[in-house]
C-alpha positions in Angstrom: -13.6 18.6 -10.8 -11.1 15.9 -12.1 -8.4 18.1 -10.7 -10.0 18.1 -7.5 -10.8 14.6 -7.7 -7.0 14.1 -8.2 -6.6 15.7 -5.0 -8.6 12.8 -3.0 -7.4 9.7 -4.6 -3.6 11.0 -4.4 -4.6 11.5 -0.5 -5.6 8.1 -0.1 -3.3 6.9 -2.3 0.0 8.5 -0.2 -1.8 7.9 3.2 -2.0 4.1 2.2 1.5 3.3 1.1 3.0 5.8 4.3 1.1 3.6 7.0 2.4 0.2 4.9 5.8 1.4 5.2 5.5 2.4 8.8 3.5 -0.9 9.9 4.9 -3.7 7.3 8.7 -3.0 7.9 8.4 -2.9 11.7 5.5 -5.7 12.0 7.7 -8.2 9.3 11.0 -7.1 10.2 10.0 -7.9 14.1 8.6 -11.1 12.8 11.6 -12.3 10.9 13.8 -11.3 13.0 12.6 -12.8 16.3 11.5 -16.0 14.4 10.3 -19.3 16.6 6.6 -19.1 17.6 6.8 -15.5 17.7 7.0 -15.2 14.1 3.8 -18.4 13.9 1.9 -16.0 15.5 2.4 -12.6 14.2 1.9 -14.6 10.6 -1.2 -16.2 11.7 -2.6 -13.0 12.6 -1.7 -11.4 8.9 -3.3 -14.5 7.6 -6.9 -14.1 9.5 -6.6 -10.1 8.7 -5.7 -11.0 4.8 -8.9 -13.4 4.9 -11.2 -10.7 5.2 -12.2 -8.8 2.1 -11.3 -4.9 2.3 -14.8 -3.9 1.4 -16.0 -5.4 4.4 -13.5 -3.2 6.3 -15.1 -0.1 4.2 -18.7 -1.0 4.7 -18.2 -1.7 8.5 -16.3 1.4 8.8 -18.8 3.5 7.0 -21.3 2.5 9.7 -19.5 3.4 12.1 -17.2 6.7 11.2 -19.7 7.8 7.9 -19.1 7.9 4.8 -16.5 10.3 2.9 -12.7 9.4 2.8 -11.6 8.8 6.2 -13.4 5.1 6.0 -11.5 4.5 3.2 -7.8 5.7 4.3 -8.7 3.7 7.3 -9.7 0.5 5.4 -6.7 0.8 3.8 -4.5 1.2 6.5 -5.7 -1.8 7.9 -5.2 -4.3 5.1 -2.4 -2.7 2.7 0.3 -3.6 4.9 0.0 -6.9 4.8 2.1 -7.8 1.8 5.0 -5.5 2.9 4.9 -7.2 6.3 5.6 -10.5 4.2 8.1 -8.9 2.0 10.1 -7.7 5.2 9.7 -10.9 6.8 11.1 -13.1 4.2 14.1 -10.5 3.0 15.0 -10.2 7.2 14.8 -14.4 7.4 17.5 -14.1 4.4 19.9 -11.5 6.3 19.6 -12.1 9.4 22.4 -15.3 9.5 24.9 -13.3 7.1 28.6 -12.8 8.7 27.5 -9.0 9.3 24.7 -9.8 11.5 25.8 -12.4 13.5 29.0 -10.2 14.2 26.7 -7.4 15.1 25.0 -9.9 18.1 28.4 -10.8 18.7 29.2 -7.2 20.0 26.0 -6.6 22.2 24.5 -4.8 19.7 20.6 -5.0 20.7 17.8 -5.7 18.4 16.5 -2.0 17.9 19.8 -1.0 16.7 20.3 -4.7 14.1 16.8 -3.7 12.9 17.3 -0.2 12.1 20.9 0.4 11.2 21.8 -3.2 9.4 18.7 -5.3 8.7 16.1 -2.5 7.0 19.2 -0.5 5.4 20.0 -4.1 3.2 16.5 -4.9 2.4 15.7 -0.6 1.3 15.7 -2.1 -2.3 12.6 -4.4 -2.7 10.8 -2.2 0.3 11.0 1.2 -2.2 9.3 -1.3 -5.4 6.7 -2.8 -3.2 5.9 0.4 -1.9 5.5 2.2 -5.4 3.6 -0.5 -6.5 1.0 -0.2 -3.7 0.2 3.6 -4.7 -1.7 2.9 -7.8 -3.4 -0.4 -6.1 -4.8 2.3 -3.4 -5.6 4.8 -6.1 -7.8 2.3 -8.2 -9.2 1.0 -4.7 -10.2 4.2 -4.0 -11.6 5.0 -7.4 -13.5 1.6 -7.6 -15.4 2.0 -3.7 -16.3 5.7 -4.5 -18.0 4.3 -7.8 -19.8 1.7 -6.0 -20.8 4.5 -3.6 -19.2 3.7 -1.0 -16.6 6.3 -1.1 -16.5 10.1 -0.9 -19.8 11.9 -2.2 -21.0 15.3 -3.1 -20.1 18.3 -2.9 -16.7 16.2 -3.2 -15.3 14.6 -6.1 -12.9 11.8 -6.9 -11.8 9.9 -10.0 -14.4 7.0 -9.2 -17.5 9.0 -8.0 -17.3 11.1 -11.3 -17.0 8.1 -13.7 -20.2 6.7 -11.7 -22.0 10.3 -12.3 -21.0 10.5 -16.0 -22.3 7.2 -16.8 -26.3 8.2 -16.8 -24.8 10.8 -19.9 -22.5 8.8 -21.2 -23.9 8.3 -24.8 -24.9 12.5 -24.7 -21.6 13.6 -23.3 -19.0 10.7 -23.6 -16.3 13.3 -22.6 -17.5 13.4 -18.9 -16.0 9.9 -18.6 -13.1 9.6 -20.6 -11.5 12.6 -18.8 -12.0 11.0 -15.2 -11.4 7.1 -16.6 -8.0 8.7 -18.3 -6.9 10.4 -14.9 -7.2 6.8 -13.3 -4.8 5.0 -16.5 -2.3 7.9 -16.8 -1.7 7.7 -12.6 -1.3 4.2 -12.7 0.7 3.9 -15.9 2.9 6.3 -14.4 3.6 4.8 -11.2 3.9 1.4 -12.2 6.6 2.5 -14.9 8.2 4.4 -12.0 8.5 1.2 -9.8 9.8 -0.5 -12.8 12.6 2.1 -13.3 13.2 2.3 -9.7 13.4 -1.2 -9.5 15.9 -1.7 -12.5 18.0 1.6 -10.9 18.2 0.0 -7.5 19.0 -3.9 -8.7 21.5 -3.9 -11.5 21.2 -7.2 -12.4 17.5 -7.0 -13.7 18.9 -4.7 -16.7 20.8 -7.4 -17.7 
């Protein structure tokens, strides 16, 4: 059951950080890049989304999809983008008066084509971290709502939902909750030193 478990929270986990790519590079990059009270907007709308807890989302979900883990990915889909959208935003305000870019406008070049073959290419490098760093954040997410009870339940199984059953035993039969509570660390430990890595590997200067 901890292997299966491993299955669901990875799920979430991956769902979440592939919709934060897809919807924070496009949603900051289109922000930063169009600036003026276009980007006002789009940030004020990130702000009033960001203001809202993301168990609200869950619970409000649950209502109206059910429980199990499609609330969840959903939840998550709506609110992890958020700090990638900012990232973007602030790496495409940086770029977007170099020599390169301004030469790009210069030759017609439209906005679709600055975005996606010179703006996102440059900024890759702090995107990929971000992005590794939000896959354990989802995982423990995930882990913490199903041991509330408000994520999957029975017959299946995830990290969180068996460290809530195990608890009721946990003085008879410890090992119930040490196996699922040391699934959560080791995943986290290991993508956090991942992002680390990936982060020295892709900036030279922070191994300095």
């Amino acid at each position: 059951r901890v292997l299966h478990g491993g299955r669901i929270s990875l799920i979430v986990g991956f769902v979440a950080a592939f919709v934060n790519l897809i919807i924070g590079v496009l949603y900051g990059g289109i922000s930063g890049y169009v600036g003026g009270s276009v980007d006002n907007i789009m940030m004020r709308i990130v702000d009033v989304i960001s203001s809202i807890p993301t168990l609200l989302y869950v619970i409000l979900l649950m209502v109206i999809l059910g429980s199990g883990m499609m609330p969840i990915i959903v939840a998550l889909s709506i609110t992890y983008w958020l700090s990638m959208a900012r990232l973007v935003r602030g790496q495409v305000l940086g770029l977007k008066e170099q020599e390169f870019i301004l030469a790009a406008q210069t030759l017609g070049a439209s906005t679709k084509r600055i975005m996606m073959r010179h703006l996102i290419p440059n900024i890759m490098g702090p995107i990929m971290v971000s992005l590794t760093m939000q896959i354990p954040n989802a995982i423990f997410t995930e882990a913490f709502l199903s041991f509330v009870g408000l994520g999957v339940s029975a017959p299946q199984a995830s990290w969180g939902s068996l460290c809530n059953d195990a608890l009721l035993g946990f003085m008879s039969y410890p090992h119930l909750l040490f196996f699922p509570a040391a699934a959560i660390s080791i995943t986290m430990l290991a993508f956090n030193l991942f992002s680390d890595g990936l982060r020295d590997a892709l900036d030279p200067k922070q191994r300095k």
